[in-house]
Structures are given as structure tokens and as C-alpha cells.
Biopython code that builds the backbone (N, CA, C, O; Angstrom):
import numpy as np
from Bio.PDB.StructureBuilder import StructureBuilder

atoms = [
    (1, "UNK", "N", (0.840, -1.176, 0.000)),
    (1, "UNK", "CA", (0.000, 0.000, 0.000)),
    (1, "UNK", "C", (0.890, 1.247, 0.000)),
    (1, "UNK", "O", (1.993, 1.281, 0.547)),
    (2, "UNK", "N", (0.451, 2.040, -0.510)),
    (2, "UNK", "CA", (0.965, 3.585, -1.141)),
    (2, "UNK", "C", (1.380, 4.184, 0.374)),
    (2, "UNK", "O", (0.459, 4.118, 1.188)),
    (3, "UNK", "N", (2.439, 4.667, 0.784)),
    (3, "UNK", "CA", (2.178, 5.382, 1.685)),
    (3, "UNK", "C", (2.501, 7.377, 1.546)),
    (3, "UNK", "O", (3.389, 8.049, 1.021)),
    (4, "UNK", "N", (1.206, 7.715, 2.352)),
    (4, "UNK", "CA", (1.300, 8.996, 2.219)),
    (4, "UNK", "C", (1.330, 10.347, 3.131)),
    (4, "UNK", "O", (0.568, 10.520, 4.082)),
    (5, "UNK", "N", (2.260, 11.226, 2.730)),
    (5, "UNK", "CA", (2.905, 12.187, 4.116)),
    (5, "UNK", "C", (1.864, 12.421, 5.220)),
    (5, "UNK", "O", (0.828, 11.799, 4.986)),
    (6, "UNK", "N", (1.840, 13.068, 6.247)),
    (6, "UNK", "CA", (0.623, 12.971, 7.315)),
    (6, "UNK", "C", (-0.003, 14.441, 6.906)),
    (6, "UNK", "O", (-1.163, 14.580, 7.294)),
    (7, "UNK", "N", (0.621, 15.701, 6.107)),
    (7, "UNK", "CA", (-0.082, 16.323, 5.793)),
    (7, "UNK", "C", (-0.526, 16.425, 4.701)),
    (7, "UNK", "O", (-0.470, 17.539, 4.179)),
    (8, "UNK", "N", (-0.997, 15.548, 4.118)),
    (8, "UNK", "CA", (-1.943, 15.155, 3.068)),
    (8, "UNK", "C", (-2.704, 15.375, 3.086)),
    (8, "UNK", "O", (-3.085, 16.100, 2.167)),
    (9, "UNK", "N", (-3.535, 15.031, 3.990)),
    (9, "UNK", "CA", (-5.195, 14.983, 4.736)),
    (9, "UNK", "C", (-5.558, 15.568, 5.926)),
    (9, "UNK", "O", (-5.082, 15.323, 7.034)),
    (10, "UNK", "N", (-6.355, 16.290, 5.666)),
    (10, "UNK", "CA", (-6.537, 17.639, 7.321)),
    (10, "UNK", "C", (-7.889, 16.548, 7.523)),
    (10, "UNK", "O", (-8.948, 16.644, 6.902)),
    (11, "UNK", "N", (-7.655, 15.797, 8.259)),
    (11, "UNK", "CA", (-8.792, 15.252, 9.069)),
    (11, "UNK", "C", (-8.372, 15.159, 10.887)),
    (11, "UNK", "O", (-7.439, 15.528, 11.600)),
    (12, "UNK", "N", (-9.281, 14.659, 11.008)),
    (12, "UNK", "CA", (-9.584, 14.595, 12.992)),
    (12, "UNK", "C", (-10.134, 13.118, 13.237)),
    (12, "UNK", "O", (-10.976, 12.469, 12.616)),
    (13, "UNK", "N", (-9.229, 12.762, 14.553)),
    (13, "UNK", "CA", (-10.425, 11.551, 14.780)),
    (13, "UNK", "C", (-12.002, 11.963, 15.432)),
    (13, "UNK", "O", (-12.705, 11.126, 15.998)),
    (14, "UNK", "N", (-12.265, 12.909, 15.304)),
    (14, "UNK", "CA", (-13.897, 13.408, 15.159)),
    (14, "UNK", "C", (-14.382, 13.377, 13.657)),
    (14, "UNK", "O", (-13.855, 14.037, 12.761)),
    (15, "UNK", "N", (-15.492, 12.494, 13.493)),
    (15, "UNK", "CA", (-16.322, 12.365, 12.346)),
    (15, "UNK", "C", (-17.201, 13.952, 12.106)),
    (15, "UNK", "O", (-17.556, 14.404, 11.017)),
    (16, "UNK", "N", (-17.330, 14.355, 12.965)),
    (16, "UNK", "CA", (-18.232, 15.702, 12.602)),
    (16, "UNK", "C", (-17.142, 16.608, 12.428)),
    (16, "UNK", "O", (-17.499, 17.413, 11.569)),
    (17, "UNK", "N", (-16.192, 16.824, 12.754)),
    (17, "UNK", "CA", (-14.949, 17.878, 12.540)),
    (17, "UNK", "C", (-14.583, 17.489, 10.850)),
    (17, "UNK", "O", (-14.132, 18.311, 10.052)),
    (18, "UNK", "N", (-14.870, 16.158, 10.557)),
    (18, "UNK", "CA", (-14.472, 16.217, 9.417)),
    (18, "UNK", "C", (-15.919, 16.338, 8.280)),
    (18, "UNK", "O", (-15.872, 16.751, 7.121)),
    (19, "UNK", "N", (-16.705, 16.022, 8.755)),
    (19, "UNK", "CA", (-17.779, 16.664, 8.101)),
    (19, "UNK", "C", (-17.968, 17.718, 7.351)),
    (19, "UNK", "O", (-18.415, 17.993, 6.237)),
    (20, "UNK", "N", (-17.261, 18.509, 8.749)),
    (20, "UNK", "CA", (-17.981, 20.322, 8.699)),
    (20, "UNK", "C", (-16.870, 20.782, 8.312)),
    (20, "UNK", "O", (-16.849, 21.991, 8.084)),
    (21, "UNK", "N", (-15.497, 19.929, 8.093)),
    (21, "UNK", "CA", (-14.426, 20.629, 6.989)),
    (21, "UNK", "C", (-14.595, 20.193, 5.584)),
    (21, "UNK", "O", (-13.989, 20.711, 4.646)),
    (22, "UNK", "N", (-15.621, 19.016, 5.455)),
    (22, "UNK", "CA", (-15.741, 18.608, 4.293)),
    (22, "UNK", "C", (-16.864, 19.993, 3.742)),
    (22, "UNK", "O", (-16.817, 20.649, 2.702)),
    (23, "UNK", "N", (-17.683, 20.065, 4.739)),
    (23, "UNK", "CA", (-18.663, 21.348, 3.806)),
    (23, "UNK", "C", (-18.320, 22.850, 3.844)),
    (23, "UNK", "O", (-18.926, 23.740, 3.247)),
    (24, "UNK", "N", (-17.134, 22.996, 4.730)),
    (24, "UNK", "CA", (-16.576, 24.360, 4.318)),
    (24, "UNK", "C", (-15.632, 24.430, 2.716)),
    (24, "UNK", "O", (-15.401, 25.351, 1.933)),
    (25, "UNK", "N", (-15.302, 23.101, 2.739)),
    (25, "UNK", "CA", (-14.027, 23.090, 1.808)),
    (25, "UNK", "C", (-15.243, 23.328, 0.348)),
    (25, "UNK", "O", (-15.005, 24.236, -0.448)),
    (26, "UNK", "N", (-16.605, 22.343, 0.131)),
    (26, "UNK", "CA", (-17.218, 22.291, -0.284)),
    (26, "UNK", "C", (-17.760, 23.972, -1.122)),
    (26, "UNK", "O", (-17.723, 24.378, -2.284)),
    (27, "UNK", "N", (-18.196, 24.516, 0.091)),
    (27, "UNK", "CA", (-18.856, 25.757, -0.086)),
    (27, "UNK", "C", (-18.024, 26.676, -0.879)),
    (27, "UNK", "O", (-18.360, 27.189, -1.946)),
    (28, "UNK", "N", (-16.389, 26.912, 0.025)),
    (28, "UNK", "CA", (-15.733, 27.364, -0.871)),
    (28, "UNK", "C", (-15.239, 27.176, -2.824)),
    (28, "UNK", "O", (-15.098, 27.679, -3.939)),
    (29, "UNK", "N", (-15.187, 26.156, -2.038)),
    (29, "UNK", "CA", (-15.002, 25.837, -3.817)),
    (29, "UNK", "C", (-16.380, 25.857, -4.879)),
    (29, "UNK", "O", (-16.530, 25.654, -6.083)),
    (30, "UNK", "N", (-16.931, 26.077, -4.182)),
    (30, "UNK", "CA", (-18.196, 26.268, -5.277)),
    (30, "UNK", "C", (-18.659, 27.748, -5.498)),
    (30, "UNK", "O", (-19.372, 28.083, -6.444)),
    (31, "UNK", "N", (-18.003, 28.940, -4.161)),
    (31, "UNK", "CA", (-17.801, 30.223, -4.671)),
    (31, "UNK", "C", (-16.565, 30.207, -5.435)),
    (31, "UNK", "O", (-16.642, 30.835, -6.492)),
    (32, "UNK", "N", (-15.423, 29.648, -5.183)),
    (32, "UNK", "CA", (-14.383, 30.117, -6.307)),
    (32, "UNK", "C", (-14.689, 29.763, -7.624)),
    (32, "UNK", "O", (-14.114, 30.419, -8.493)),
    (33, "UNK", "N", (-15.718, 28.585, -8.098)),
    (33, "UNK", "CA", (-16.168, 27.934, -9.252)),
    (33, "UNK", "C", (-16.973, 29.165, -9.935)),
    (33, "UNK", "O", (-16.736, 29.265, -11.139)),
    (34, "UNK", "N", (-17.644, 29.876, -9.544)),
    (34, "UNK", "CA", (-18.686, 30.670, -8.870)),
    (34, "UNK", "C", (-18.206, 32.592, -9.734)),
    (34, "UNK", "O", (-18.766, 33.601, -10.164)),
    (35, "UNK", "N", (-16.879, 32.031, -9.526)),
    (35, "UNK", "CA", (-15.490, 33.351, -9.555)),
    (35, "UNK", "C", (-16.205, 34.503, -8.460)),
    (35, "UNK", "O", (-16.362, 35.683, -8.774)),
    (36, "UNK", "N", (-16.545, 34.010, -7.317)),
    (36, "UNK", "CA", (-16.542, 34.712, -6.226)),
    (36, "UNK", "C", (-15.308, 35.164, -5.299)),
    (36, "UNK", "O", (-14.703, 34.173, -4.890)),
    (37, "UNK", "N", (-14.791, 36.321, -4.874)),
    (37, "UNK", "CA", (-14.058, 35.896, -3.569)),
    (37, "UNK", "C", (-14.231, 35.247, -2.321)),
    (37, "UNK", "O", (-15.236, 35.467, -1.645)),
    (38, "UNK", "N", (-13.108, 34.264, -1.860)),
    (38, "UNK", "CA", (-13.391, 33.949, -0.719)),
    (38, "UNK", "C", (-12.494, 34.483, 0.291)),
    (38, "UNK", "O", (-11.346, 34.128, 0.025)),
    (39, "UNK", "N", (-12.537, 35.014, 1.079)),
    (39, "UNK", "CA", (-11.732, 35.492, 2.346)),
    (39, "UNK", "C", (-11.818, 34.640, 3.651)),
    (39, "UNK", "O", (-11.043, 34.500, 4.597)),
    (40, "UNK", "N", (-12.939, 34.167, 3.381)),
    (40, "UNK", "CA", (-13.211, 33.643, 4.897)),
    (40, "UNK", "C", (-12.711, 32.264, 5.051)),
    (40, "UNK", "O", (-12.778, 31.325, 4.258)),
    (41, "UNK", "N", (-12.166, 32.336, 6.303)),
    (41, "UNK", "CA", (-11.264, 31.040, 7.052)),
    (41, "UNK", "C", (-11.874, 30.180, 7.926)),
    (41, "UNK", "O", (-12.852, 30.332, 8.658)),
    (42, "UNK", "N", (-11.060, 29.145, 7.712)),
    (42, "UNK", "CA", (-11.974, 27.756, 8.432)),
    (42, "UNK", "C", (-12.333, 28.271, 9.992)),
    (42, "UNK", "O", (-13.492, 28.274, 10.407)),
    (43, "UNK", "N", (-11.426, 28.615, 10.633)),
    (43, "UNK", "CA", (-11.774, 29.086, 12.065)),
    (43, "UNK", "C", (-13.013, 29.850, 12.348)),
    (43, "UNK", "O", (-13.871, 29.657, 13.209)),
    (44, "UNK", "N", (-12.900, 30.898, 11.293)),
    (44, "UNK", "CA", (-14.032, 31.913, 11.396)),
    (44, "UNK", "C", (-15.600, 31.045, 10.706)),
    (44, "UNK", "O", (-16.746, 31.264, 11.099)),
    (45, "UNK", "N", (-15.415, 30.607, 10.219)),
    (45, "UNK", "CA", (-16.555, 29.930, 9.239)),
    (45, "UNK", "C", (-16.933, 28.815, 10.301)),
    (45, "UNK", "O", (-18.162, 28.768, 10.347)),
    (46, "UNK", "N", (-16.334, 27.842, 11.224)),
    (46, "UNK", "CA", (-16.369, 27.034, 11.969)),
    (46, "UNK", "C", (-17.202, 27.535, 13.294)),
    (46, "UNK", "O", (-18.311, 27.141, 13.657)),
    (47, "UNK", "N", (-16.412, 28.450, 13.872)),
    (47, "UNK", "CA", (-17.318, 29.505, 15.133)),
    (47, "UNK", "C", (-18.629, 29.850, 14.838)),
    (47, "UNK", "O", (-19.519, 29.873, 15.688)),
    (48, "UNK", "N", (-18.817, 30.181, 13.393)),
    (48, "UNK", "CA", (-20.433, 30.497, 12.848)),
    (48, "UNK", "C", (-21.096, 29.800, 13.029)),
    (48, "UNK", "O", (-22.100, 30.140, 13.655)),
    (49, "UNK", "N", (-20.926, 28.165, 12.523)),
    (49, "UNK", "CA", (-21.787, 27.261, 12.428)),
    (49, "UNK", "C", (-21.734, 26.643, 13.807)),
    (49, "UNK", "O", (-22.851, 26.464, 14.292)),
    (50, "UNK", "N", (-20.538, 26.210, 14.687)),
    (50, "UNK", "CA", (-20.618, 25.500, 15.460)),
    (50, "UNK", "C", (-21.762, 25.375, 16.534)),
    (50, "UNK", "O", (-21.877, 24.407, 17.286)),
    (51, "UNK", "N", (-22.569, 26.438, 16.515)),
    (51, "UNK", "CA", (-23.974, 26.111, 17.543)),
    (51, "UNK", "C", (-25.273, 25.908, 16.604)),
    (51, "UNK", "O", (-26.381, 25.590, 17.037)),
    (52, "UNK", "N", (-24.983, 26.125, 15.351)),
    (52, "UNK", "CA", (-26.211, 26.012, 14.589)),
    (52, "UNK", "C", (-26.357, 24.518, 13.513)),
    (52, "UNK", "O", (-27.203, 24.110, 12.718)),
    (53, "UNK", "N", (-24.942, 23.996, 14.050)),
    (53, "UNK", "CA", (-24.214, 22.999, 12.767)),
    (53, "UNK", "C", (-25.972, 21.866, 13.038)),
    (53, "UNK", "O", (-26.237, 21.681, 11.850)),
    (54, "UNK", "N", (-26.715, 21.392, 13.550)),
    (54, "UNK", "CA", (-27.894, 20.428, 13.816)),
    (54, "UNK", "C", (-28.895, 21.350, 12.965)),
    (54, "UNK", "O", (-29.829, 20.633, 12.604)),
    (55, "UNK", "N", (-29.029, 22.428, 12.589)),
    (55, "UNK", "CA", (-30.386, 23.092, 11.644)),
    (55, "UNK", "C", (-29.870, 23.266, 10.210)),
    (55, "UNK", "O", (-30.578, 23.742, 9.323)),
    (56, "UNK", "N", (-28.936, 22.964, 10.071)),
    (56, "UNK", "CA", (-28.566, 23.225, 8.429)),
    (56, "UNK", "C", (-29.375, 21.430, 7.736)),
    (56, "UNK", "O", (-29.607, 20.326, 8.229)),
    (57, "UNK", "N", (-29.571, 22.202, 6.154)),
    (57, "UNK", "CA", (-30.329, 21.293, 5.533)),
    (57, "UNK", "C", (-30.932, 21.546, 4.362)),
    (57, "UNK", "O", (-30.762, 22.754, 4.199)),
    (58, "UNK", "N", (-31.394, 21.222, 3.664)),
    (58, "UNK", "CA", (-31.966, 21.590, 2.421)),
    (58, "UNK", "C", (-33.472, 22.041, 2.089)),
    (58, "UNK", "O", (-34.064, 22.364, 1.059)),
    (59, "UNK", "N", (-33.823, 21.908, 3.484)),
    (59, "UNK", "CA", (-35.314, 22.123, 3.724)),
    (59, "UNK", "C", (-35.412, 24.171, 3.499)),
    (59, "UNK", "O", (-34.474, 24.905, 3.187)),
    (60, "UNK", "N", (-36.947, 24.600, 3.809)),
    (60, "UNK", "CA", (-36.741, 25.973, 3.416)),
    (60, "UNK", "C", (-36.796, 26.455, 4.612)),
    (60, "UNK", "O", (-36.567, 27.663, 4.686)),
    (61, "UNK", "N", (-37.063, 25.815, 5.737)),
    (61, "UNK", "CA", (-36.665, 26.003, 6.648)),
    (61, "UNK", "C", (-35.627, 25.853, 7.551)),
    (61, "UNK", "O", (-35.788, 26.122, 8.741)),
    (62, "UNK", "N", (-34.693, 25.496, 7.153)),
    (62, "UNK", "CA", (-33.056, 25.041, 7.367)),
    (62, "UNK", "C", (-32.199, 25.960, 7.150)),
    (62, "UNK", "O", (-32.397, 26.518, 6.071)),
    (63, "UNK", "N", (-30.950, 26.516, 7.978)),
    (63, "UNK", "CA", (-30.366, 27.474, 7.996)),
    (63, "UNK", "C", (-29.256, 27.025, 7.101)),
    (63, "UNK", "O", (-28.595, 25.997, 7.250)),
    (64, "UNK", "N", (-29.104, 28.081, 5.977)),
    (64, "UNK", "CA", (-27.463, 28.388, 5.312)),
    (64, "UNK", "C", (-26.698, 29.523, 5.811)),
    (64, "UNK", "O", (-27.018, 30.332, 6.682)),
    (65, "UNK", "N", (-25.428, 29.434, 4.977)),
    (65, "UNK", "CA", (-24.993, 30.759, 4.731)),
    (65, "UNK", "C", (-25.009, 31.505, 3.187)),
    (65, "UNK", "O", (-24.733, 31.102, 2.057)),
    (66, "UNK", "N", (-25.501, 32.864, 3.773)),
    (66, "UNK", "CA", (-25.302, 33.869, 2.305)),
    (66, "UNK", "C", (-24.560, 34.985, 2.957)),
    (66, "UNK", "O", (-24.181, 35.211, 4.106)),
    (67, "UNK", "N", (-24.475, 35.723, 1.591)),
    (67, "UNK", "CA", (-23.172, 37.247, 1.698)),
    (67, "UNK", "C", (-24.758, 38.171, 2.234)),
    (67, "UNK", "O", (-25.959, 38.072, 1.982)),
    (68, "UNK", "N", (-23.982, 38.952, 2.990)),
    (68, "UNK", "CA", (-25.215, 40.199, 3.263)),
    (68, "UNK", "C", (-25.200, 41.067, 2.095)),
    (68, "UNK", "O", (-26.280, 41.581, 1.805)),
    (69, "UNK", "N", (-23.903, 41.406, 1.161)),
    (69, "UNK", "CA", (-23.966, 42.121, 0.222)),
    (69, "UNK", "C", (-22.989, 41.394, -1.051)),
    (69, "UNK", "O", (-21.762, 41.378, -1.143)),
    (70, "UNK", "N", (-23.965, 40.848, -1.919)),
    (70, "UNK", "CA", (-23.132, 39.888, -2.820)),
    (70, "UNK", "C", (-22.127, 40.524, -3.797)),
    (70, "UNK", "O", (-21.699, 39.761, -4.663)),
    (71, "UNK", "N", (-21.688, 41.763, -3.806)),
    (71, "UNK", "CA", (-20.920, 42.573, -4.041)),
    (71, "UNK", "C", (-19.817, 42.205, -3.810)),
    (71, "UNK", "O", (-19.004, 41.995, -4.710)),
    (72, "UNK", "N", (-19.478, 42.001, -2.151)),
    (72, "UNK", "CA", (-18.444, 41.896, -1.515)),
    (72, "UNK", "C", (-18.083, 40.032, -1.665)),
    (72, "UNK", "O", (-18.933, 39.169, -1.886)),
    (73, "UNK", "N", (-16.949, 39.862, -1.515)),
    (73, "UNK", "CA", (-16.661, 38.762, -1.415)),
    (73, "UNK", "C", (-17.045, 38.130, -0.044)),
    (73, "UNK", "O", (-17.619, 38.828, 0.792)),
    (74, "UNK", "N", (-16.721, 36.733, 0.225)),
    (74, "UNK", "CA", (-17.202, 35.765, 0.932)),
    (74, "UNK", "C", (-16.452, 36.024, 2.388)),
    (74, "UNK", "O", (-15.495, 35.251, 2.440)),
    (75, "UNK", "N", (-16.559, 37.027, 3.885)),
    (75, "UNK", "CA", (-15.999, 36.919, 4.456)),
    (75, "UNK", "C", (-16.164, 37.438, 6.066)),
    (75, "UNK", "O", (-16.775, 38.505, 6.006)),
    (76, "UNK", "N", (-15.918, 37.166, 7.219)),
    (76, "UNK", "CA", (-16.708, 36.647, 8.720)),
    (76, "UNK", "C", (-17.722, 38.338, 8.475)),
    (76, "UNK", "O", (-18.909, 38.086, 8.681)),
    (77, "UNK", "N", (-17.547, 39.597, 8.175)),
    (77, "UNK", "CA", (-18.320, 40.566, 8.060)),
    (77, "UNK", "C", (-19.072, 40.925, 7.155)),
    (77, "UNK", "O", (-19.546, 42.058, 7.070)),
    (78, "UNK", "N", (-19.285, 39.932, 6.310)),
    (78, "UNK", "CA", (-20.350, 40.003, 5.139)),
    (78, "UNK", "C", (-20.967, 38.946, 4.967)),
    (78, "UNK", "O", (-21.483, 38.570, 3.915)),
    (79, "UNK", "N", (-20.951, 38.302, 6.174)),
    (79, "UNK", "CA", (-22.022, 36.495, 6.035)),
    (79, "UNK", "C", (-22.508, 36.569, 6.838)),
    (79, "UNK", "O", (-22.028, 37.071, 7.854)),
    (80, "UNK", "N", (-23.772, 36.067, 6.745)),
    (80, "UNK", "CA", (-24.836, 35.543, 7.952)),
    (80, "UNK", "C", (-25.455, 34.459, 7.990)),
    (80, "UNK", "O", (-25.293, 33.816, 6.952)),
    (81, "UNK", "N", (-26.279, 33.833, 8.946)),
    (81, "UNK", "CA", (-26.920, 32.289, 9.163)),
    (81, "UNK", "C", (-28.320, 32.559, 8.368)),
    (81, "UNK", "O", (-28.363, 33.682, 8.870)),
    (82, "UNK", "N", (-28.952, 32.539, 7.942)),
    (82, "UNK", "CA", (-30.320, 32.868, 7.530)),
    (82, "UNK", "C", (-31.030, 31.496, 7.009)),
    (82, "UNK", "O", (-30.662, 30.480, 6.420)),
    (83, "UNK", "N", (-32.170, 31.980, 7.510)),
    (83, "UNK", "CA", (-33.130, 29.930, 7.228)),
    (83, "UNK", "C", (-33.449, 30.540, 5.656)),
    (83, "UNK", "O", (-33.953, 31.574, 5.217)),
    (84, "UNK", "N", (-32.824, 29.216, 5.029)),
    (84, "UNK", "CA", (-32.854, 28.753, 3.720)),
    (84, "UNK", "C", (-33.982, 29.739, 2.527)),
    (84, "UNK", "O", (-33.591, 30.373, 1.547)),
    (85, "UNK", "N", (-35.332, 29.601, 2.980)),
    (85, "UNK", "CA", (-36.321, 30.260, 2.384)),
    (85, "UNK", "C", (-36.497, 32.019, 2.312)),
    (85, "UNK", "O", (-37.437, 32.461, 1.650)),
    (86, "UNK", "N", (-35.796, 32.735, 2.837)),
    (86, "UNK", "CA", (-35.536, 33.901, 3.131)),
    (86, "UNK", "C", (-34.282, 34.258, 2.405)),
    (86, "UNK", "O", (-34.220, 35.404, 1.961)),
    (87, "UNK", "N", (-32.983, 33.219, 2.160)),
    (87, "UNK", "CA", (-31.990, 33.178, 1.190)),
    (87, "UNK", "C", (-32.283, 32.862, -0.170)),
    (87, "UNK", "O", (-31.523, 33.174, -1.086)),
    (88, "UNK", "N", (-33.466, 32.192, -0.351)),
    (88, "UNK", "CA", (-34.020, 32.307, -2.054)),
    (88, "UNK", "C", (-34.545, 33.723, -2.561)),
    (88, "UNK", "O", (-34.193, 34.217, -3.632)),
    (89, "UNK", "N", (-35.657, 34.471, -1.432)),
    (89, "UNK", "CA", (-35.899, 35.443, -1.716)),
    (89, "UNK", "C", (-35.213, 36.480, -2.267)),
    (89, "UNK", "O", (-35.330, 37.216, -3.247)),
    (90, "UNK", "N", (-34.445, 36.322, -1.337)),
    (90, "UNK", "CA", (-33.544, 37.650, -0.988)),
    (90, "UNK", "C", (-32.254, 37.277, -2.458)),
    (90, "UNK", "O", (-31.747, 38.325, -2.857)),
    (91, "UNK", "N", (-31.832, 36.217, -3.080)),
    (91, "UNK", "CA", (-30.858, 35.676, -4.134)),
    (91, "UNK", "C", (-32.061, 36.676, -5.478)),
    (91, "UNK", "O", (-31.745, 37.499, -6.337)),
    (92, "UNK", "N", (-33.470, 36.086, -5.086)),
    (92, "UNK", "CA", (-34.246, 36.571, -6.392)),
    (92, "UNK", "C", (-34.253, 38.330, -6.526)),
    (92, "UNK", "O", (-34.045, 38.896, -7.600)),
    (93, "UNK", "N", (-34.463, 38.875, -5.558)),
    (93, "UNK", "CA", (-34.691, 40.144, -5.561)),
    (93, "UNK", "C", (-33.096, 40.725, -5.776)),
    (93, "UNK", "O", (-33.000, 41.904, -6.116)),
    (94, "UNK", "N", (-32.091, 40.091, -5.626)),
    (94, "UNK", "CA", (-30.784, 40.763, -5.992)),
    (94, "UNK", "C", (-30.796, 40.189, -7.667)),
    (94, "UNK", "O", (-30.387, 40.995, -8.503)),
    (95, "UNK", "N", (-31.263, 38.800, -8.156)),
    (95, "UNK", "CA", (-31.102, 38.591, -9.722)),
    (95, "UNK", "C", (-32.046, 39.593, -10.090)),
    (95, "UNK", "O", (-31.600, 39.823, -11.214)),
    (96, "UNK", "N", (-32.857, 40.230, -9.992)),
    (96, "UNK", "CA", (-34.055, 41.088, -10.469)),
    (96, "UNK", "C", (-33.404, 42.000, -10.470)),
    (96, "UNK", "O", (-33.293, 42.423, -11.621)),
    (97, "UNK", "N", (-32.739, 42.724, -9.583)),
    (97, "UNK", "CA", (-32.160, 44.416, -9.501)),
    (97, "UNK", "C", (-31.230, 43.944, -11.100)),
    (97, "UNK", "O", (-31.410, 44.204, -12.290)),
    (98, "UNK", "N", (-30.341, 43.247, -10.428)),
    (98, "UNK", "CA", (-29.098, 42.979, -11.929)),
    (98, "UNK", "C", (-30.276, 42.969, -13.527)),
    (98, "UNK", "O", (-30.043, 43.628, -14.540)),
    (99, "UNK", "N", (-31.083, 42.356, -13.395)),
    (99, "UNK", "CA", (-31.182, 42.642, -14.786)),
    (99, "UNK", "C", (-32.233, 44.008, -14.973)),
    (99, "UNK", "O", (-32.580, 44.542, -16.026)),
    (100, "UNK", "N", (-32.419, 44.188, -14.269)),
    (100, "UNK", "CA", (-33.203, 45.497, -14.167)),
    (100, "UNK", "C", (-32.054, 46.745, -14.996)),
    (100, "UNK", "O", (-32.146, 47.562, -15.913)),
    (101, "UNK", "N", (-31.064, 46.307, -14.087)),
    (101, "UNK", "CA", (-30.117, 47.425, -14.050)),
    (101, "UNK", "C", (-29.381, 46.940, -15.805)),
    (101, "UNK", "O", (-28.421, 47.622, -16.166)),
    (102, "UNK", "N", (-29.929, 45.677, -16.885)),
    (102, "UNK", "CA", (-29.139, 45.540, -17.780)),
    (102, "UNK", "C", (-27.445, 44.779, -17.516)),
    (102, "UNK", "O", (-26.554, 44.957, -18.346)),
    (103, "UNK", "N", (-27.249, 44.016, -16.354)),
    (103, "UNK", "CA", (-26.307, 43.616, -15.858)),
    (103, "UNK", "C", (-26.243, 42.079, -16.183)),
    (103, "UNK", "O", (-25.184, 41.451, -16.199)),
    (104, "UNK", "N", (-27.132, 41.686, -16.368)),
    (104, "UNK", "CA", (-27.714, 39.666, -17.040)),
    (104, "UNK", "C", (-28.651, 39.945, -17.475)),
    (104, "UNK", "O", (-29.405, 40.902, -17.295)),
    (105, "UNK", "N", (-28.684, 38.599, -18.471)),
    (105, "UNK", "CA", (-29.752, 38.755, -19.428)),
    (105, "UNK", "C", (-30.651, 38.245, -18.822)),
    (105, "UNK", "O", (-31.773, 38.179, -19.322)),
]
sb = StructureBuilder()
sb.init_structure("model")
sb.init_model(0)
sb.init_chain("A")
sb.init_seg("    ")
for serial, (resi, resn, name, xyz) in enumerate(atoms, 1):
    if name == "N":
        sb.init_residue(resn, " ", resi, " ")
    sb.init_atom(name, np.array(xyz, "f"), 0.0, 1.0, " ", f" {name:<3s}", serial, name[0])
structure = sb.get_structure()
């Protein structure tokens, strides 16, 4: 078997530590996919969720994270917890201004 350096892999013998680095690593990379900035760090992104990490979910009542001003890049003073259904709204009424404004088609 292959062997490989120990910092290869940022894991924990906690299954939820590696979870919730699997969905930060996740999130990020789907704003950089995104060509968003990301600023925000595992520590800071970790402290956010860590009392709310049991209500996140896909439901519309389930808490994510969004930017307060999608302007700004991804970072601990421009993010908040907000339940899921209130983050669709609020995504639609910012795609509406943009094409309002001639910014997307």
C-alpha cells in the first residue's frame, strides 16, 4: 500500500470535525467555481456554524450561509446564518435588480 505524508489529509479523529471541513471546503469551492471571492477562514466559518451545525439542511426552513452584500466577497463581516427560504428570496430580488439594471440577461 501507497504510503502517504501525514499532511496530506486535514482530518480529525472526530467524524463531525471532518464533516464540517468537508462542507466548508465544499462551499468554498463552489464560490471560487462561482469566480466569487473567498476570504473567509476555516476558524471563522467554523465559530459560525458551530452552535447552529444540527439546523442546516436543504429544507426551506433550514439554515445556510449567504453574503449580506453579494458585491463583496465571501468573508466573517459580510455572512450571515439565515433559514434557507428567506436566502431564495432575498438571491431573487438581488437577480431582479441585476437585470433590471441591464447587468444579465
Amino acid at each position: 500500500m501507497r504510503q502517504y505524508p501525514e499532511t496530506r489529509w486535514i482530518a480529525s479523529p472526530d467524524p463531525l470535525l471532518n464533516r464540517q471541513r468537508k462542507q466548508f471546503s465544499q462551499q468554498r469551492n463552489q464560490a471560487l467555481w462561482r469566480e466569487e471571492q473567498w476570504e473567509l477562514e476555516w476558524e471563522d466559518w467554523l465559530a459560525m456554524w458551530q452552535p447552529k451545525w444540527h439546523l442546516r439542511g436543504r429544507s426551506k426552513h433550514s439554515i445556510c450561509m449567504s453574503r449580506i452584500d453579494y458585491s463583496k466577497p465571501w468573508r466573517k463581516d459580510n455572512v450571515e446564518l439565515i433559514v434557507r427560504g428567506d436566502h431564495v428570496r432575498k438571491q431573487h430580488r438581488y437577480k431582479a435588480y441585476l437585470k433590471e439594471q441591464g447587468l444579465v440577461w
